[in-house]
N, C-alpha and C positions, 0 to 999 in steps of 0.2 A: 722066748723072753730071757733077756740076761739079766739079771738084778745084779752085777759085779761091772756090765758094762754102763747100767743105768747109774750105779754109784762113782764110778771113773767121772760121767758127763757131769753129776753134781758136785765134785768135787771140784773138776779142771777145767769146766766148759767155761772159755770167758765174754760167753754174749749170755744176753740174760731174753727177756719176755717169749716172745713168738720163737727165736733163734733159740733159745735154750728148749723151749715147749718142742720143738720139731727135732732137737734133738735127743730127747726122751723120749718123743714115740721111732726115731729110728734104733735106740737102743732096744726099745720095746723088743722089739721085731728080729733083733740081732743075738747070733749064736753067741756062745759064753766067751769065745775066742775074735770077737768082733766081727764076723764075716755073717755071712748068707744072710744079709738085708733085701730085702725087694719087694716092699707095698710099692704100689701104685702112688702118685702125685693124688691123685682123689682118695683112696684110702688116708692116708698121713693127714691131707686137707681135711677132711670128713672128721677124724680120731681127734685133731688138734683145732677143730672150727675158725678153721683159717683160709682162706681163698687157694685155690691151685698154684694162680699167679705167686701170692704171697709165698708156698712150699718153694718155687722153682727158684724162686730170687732166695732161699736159706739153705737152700743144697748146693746151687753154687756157689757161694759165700764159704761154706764149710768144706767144699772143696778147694775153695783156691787158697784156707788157710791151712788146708794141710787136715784137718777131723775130719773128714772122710774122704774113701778111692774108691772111684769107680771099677770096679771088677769085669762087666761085659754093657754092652749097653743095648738097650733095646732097638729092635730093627723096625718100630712102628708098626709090627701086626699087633692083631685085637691079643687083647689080653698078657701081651709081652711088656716085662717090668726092666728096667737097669738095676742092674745089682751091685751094690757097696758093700762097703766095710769101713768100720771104725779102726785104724791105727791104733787100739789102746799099746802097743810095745812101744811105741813112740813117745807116749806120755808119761812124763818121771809119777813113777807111784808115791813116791814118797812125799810129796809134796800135796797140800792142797790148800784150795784159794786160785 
């Protein structure tokens, strides 16, 4: 758990309800250096009681705006996760809003 990458997301994340929620529990879950995320689509859906569908459709959203990279991706065995990271180097610290 990072409480420095959770405070970046409430600062600078600029989608709000579900999209902001899904982005709090990946910060959850993420080293203090933005990297080594990898809950499961059911975990994060479960933690933020939100549909799996609903997760996939806000990770890639947050991909394609650039708040999160995908790092390796899962090859579809049991129990294998994609792993992310948060770009926090990317987002001006000094600013928030």
């Amino acid at each position: 758990m990072s409480v420095k990458v959770m405070g970046i997301i409430w600062d600078h994340f600029p989608l709000g309800g579900g999209d902001l929620l899904t982005a709090l529990c990946l910060a959850d879950h993420a080293a203090h250096d933005g990297g080594s995320i990898f809950p499961s689509v059911a975990r994060i859906a479960t933690k933020t009681r939100q549909s799996p569908r609903t997760i996939q459709r806000h990770l890639g959203a947050m991909r394609e705006c650039g708040w999160l990279v995908e790092v390796t991706k899962a090859t579809g065995r049991p129990g294998e996760t994609t792993t992310y990271r948060i770009p926090i180097e990317l987002i001006p610290q000094g600013l928030v809003g």
